[in-house]
C-alpha positions in Angstrom: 19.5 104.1 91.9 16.1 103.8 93.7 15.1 106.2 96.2 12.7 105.1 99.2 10.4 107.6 101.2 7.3 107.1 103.5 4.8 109.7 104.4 1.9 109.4 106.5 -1.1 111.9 106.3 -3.7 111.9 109.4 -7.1 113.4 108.8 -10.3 114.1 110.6 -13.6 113.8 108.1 -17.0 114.4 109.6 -18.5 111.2 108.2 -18.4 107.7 109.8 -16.1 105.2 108.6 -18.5 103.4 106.4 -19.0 106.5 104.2 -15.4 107.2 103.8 -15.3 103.4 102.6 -18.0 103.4 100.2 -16.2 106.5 99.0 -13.2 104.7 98.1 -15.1 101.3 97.0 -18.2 103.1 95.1 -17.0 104.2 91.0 -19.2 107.0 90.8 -18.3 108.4 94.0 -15.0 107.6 93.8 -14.3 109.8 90.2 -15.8 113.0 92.1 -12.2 112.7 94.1 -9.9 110.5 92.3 -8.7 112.0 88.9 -5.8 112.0 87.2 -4.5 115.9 85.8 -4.9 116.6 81.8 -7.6 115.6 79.3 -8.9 112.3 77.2 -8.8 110.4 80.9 -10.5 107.0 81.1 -10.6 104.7 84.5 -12.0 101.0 84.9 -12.1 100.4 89.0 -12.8 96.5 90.4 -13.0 97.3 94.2 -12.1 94.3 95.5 -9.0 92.0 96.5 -7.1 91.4 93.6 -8.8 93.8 92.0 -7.8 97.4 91.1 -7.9 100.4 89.0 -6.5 101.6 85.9 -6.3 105.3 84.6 -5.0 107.0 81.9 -4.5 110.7 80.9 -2.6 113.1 78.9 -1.6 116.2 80.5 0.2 119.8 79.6 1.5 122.0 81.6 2.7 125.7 80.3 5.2 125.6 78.0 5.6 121.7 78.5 4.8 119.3 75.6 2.3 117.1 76.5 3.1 113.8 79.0 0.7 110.5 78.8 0.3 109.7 82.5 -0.8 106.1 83.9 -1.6 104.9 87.1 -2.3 100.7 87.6 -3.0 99.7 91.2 -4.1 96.3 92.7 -5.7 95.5 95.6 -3.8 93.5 98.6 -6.2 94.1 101.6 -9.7 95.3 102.2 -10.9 94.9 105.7 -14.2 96.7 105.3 -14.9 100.4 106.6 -11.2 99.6 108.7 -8.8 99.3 106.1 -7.7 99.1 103.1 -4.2 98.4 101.3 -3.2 98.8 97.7 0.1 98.9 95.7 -0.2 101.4 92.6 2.6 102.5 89.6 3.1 106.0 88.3 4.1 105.8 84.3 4.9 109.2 82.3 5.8 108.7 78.8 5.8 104.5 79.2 8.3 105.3 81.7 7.4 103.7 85.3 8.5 106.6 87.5 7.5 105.1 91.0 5.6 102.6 92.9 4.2 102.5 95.7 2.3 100.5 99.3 -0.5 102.6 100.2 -2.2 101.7 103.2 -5.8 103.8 104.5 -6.8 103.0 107.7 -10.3 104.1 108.8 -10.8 104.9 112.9 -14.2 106.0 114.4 -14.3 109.0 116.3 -16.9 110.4 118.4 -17.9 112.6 115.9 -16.6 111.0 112.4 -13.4 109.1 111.2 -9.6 109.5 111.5 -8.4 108.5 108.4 -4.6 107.4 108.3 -3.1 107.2 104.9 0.4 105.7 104.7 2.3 105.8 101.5 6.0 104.0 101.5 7.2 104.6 97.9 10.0 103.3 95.8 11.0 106.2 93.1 12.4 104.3 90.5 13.4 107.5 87.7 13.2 111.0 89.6 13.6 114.2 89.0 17.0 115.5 89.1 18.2 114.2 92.2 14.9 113.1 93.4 14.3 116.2 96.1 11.2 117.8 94.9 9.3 114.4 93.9 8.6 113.2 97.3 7.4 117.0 97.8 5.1 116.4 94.9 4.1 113.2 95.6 3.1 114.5 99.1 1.3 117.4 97.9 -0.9 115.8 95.3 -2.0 113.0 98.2 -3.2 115.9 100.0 -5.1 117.3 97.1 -6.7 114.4 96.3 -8.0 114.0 100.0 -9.2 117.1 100.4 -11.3 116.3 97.4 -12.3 113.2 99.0 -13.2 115.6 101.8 -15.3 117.9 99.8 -17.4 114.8 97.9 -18.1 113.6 101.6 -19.2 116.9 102.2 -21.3 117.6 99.6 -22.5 114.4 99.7 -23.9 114.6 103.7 -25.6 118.4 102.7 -27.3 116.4 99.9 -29.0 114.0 102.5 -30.1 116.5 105.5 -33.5 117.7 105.7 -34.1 121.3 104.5 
């Protein structure tokens, strides 16, 4: 049986939409936020469409035995510093867990960007009967954009005058 959620995140960032974009499009800046958990972890990115990103990892948690994660996305749409849509699997083990249409739309603000990230999601092997996944799911979306949030950060006290 396949589950189906959706899940939408909103977010102000302090930076205008074309650093939030090169954030997501530029390698470099984009391992400072997007990591997978675990050790041994390698990435190749090709921002651009029909391009994607690979990653790999292997992760252990306490008292767990260690789990080989893999994410595969592909990129759908890029409309540049406005949006951008991808499609992404989760493996553990060789075992595609779920997949998932993410779409990242990028709003000017006065004073920075809205960012809107939408995430409809097809779990495909859950846990039990599926109720903490989307939980978990949720929560590590968050994560990784507050990291996203903290490279943008970091990145605009780099460039202001002392």
């Amino acid at each position: 049986m396949v589950r189906h959620d959706t899940f939408t995140i909103s977010r102000h960032l302090d930076v205008p939409p074309g650093e939030v974009f090169t954030a997501f499009a530029d390698t470099a800046i984009r391992r400072g936020w997007f990591r997978l958990p675990g050790s041994g972890a390698s990435y190749e990115h090709d921002f651009r469409v029909g391009g994607g990103e690979t990653a790999s990892s292997t992760f252990t948690g306490l008292d767990t035995a260690p789990e080989r994660l893999e994410y595969r996305s592909r990129y759908i749409d890029i409309a540049d510093a406005h949006r951008i849509v991808y499609g992404y699997e989760a493996i553990v083990d060789g075992v595609l867990r779920w997949t998932s249409l993410v779409t990242v739309r990028l709003d000017a603000e006065t004073d920075g960007t809205r960012l809107e990230w939408t995430e409809q999601v097809a779990f495909l092997k859950y846990t039990g009967d599926g109720s903490t996944d989307l939980a978990h799911l949720r929560g590590a979306s968050v994560l990784r954009l507050n990291g996203l949030d903290a490279v943008l950060q970091s990145g605009r006290q780099r460039q202001q005058p002392r």
